[in-house]
C-alpha positions as CSV (number, residue, x, y, z in Angstrom):
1,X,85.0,32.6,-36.5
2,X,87.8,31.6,-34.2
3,X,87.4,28.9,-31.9
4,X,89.0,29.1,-28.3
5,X,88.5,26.3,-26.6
6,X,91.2,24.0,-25.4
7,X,91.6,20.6,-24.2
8,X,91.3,20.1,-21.3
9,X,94.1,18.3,-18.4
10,X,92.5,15.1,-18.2
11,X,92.1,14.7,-22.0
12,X,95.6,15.9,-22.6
13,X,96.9,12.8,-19.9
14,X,94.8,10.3,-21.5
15,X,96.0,12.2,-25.4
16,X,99.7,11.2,-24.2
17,X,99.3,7.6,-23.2
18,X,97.9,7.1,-26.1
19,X,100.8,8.4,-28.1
20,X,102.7,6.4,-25.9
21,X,101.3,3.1,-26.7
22,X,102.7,1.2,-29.4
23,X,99.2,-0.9,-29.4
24,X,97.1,2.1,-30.3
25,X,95.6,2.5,-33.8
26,X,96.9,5.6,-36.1
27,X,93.2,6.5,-35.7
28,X,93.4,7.0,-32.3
29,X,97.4,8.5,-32.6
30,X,96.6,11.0,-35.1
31,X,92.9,12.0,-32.8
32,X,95.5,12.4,-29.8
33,X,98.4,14.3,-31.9
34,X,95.5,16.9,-32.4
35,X,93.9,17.1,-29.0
36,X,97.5,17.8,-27.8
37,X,98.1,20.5,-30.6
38,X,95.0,22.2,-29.2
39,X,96.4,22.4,-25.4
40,X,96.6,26.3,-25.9
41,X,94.6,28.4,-27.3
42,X,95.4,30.4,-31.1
43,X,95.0,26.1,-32.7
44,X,92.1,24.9,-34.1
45,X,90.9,20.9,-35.5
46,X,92.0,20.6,-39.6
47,X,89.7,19.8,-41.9
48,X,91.0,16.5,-42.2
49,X,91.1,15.9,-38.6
50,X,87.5,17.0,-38.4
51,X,86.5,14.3,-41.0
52,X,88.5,11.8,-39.7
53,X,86.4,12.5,-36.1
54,X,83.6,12.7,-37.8
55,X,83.9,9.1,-39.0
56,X,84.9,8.1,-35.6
57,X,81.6,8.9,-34.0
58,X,79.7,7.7,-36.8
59,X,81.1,4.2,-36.5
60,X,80.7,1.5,-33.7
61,X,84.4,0.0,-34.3
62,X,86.1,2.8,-31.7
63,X,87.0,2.7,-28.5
64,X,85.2,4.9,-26.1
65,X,88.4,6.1,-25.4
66,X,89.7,7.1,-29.4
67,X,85.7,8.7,-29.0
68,X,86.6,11.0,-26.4
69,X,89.4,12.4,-28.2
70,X,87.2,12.4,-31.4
71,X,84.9,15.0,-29.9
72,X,87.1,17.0,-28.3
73,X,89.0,17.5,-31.4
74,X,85.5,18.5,-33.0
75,X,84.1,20.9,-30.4
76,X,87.5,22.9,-30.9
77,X,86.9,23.1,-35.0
78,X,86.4,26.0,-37.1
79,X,82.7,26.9,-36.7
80,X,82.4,28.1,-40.1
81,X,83.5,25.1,-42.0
């Protein structure tokens, strides 16, 4: 089953700066690179992007921030996987 939700403005802004920083991990880069994908509907999280957030909200080593975009990028994942 399809999944339509999108990200939102405000996580898209904060999705950008990220990309923008040179400091920020390739965690948090490749969390934001997805959220941004998902701007418009008809995209949906990868499989490997869905683990990878998966292990981001497990652990206690990320950033609130690099969090956020981890469960955005889940809630918008294939619900059948």
């Amino acid at each position: 089953m399809k999944n339509t939700k999108v990200t939102s403005p405000s996580l898209a802004s904060q999705a950008g700066r990220i990309l923008a920083d040179s400091s920020a991990s390739e965690t948090a880069k490749s969390l934001a690179a997805s959220a941004l994908a998902q701007r418009s509907s008809g995209h949906q999280t990868g499989a490997d992007i869905e683990a990878l957030a998966g292990r981001v909200l497990d652990s206690k080593k990320y950033s609130d921030e690099t969090k956020s975009l981890a469960g955005s990028v889940l809630s918008q994942s294939n619900k059948a996987r």
